[in-house]
Residue frames as qw, qx, qy, qz and C-alpha x, y, z in Angstrom:
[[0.593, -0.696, 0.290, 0.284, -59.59, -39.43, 29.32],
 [0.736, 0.150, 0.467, 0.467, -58.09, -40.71, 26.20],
 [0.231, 0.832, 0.305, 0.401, -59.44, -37.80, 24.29],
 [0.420, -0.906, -0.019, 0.048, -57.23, -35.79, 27.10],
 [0.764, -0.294, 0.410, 0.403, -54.15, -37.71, 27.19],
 [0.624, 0.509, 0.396, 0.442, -54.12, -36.79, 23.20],
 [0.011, -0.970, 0.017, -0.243, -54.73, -32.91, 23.63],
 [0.402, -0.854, 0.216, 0.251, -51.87, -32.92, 25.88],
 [0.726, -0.244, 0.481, 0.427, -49.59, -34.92, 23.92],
 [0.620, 0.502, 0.193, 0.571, -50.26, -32.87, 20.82],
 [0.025, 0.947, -0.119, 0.297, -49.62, -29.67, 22.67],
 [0.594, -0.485, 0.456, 0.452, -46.14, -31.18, 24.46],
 [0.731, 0.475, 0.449, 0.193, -45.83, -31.74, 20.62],
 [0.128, 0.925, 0.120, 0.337, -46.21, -28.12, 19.68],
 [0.285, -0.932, 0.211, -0.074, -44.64, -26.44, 22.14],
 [0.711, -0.381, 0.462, 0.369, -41.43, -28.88, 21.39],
 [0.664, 0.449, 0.442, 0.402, -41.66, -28.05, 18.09],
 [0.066, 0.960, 0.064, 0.264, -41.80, -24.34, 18.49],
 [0.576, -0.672, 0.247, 0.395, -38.51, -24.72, 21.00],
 [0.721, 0.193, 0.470, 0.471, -36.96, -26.19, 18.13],
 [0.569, 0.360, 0.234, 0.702, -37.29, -23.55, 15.97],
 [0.136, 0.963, -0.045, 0.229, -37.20, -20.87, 17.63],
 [0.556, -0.696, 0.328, 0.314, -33.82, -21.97, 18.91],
 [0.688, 0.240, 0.434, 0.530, -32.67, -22.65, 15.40],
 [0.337, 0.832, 0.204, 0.390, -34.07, -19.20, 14.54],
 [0.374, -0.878, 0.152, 0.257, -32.34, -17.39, 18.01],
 [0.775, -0.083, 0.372, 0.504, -28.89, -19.45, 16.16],
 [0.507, 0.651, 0.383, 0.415, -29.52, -17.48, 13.02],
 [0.093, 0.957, 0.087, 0.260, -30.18, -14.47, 13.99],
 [0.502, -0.775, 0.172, 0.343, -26.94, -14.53, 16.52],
 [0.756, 0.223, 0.457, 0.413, -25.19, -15.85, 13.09],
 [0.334, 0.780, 0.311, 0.427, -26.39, -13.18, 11.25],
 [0.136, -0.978, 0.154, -0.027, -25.47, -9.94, 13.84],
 [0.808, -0.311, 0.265, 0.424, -22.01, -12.08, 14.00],
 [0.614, 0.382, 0.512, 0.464, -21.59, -11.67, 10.40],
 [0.191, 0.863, 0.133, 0.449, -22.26, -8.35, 10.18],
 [0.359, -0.899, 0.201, 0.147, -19.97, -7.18, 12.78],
 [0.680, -0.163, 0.498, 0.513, -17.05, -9.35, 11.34],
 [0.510, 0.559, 0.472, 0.453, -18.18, -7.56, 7.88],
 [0.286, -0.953, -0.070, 0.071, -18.38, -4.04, 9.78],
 [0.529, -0.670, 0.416, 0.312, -14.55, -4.73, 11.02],
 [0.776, -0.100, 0.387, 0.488, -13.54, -5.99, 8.15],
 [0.313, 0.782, 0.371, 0.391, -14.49, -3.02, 6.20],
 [0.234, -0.948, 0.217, 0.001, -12.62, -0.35, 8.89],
 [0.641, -0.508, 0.386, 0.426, -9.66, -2.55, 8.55],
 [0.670, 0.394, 0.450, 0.440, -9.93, -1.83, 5.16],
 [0.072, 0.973, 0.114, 0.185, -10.11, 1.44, 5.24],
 [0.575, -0.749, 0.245, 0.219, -7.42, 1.63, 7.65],
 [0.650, -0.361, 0.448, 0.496, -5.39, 0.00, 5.21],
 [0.521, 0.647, 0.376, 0.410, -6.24, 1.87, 2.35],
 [0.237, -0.970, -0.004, 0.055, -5.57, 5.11, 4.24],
 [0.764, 0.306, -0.289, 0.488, -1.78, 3.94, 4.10],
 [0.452, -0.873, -0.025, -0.180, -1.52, 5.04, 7.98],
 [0.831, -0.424, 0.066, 0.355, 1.40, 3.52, 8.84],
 [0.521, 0.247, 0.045, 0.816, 3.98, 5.73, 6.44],
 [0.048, 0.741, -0.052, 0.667, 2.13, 8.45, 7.85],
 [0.750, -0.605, -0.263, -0.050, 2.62, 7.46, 10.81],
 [0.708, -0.151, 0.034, 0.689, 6.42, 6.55, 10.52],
 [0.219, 0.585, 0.158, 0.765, 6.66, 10.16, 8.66],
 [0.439, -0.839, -0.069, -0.313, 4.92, 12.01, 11.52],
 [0.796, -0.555, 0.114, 0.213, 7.51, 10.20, 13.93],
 [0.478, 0.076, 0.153, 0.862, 10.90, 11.30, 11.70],
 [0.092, 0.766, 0.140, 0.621, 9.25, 14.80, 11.88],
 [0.658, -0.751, -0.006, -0.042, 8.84, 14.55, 15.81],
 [0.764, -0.372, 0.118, 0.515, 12.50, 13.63, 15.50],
 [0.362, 0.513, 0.094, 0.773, 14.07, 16.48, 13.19],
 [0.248, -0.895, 0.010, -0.371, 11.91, 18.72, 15.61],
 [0.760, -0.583, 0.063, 0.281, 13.49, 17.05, 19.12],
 [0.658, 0.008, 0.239, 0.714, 17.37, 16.89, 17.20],
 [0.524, 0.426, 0.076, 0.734, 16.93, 20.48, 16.40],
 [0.553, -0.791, -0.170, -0.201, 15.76, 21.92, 19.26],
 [0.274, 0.587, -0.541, 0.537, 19.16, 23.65, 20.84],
 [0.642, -0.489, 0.399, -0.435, 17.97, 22.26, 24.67],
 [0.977, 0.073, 0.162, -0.117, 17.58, 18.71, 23.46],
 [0.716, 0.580, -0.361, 0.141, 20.77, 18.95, 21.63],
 [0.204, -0.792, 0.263, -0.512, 22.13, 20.49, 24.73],
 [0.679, -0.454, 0.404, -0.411, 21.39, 17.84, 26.97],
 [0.970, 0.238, -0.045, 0.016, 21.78, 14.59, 24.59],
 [0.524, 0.702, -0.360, 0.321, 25.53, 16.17, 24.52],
 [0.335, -0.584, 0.590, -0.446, 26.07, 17.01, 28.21],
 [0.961, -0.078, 0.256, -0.072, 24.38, 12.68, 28.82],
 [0.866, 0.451, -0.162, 0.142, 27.31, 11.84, 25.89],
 [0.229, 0.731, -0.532, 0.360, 30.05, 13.62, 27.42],
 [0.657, -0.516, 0.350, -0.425, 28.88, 11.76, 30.86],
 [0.980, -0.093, 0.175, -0.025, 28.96, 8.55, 29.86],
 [0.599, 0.624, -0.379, 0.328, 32.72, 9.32, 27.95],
 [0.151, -0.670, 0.580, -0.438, 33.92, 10.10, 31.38],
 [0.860, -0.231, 0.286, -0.354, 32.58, 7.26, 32.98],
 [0.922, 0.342, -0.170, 0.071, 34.37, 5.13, 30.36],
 [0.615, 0.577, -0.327, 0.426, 37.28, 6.70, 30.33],
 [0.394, -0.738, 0.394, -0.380, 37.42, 7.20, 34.19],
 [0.262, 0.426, -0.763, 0.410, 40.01, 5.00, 36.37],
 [0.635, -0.455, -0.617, 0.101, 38.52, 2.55, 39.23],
 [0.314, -0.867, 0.064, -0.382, 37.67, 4.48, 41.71],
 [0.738, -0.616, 0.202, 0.188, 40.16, 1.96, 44.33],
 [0.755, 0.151, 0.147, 0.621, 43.49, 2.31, 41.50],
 [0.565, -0.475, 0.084, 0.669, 46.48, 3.95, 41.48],
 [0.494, 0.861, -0.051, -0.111, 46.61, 6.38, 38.50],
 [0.311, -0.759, 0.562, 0.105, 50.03, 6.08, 38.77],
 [0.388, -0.222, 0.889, 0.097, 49.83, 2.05, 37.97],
 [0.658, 0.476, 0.563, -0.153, 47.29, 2.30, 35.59],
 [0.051, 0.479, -0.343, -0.806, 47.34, 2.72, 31.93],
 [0.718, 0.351, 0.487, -0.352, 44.84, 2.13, 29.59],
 [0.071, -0.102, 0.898, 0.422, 45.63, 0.12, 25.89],
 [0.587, 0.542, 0.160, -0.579, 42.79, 0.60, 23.46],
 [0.314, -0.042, 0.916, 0.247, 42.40, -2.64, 20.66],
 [0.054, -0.262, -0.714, -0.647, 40.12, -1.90, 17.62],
 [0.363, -0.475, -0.258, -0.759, 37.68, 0.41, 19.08],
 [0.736, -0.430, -0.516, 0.079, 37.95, -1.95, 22.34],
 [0.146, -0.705, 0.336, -0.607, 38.55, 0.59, 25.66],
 [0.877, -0.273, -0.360, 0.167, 40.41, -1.93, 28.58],
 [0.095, -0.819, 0.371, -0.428, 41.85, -0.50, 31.80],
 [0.922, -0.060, -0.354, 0.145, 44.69, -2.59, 33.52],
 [0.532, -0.830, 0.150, -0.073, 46.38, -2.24, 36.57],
 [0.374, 0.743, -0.549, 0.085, 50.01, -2.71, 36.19],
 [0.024, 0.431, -0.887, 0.162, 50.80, -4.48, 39.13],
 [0.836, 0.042, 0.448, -0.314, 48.26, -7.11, 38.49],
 [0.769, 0.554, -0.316, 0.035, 50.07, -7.80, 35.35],
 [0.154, 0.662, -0.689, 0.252, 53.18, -7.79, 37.46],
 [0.601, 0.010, 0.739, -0.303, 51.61, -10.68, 40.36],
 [0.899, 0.364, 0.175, -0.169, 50.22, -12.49, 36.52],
 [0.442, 0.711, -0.546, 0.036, 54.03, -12.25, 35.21],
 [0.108, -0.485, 0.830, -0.255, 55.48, -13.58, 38.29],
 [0.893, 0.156, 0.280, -0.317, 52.54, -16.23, 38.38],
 [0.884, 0.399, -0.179, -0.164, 53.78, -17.28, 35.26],
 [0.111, 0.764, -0.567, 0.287, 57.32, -17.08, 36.17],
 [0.456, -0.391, 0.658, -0.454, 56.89, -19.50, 38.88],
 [0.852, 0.089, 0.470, -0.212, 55.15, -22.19, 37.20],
 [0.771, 0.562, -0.299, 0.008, 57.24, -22.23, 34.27],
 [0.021, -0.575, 0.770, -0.275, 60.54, -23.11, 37.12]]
């Protein structure tokens, strides 16, 4: 029985020893395919950055614009959108008086004011200074 008890205990032995390393080797080898992908990537990012993509990039994108900006449609339209949004500025509240309005332009600053709200803020003042 003894002579059993041994056999098993040197083959629990073994077969713990072999876990061991082949979980040290599985470690390695996941190490290793790590390593070489990280070495993989770091080599395309070299490339990438030897290529000097990004100015051609930025170049490719100031050609795409010269093309758009001369293109008579694009111009066409970018103008007709500018002229919109001038009106818009420069249009009057839709609920004022033209009449009572007038508009007073300050260093590039565009402010429409209703007259007789100035006139009800005059008399305001008018009152509290009595």
């Amino acid at each position: 029985m003894s002579t059993d008890a041994q056999l098993i205990c040197h083959m629990v032995q073994f077969h713990h020893s072999w876990k061991i390393t082949i979980k040290d080797r599985q470690r390695k080898l996941v190490e290793m395919a790590k390593n070489a992908d990280e070495n993989l990537e770091k080599d395309e990012f070299a490339k990438i950055r030897d290529s000097k993509l990004a100015p051609t990039l930025e170049a490719l994108d100031d050609i795409e614009r010269i093309r758009r900006t001369t293109d008579r449609s694009y111009m066409l339209r970018k103008k007709a959108r500018q002229r919109q949004q001038v009106c818009a500025t420069l249009s009057f509240p839709s609920d004022a008086d033209i009449k009572q309005c007038h508009r007073t332009f300050l260093d590039k600053m565009n402010v429409t004011v209703k007259s007789r709200d100035l006139k009800k803020k005059k008399e305001k003042e008018r009152e509290l200074l009595i």
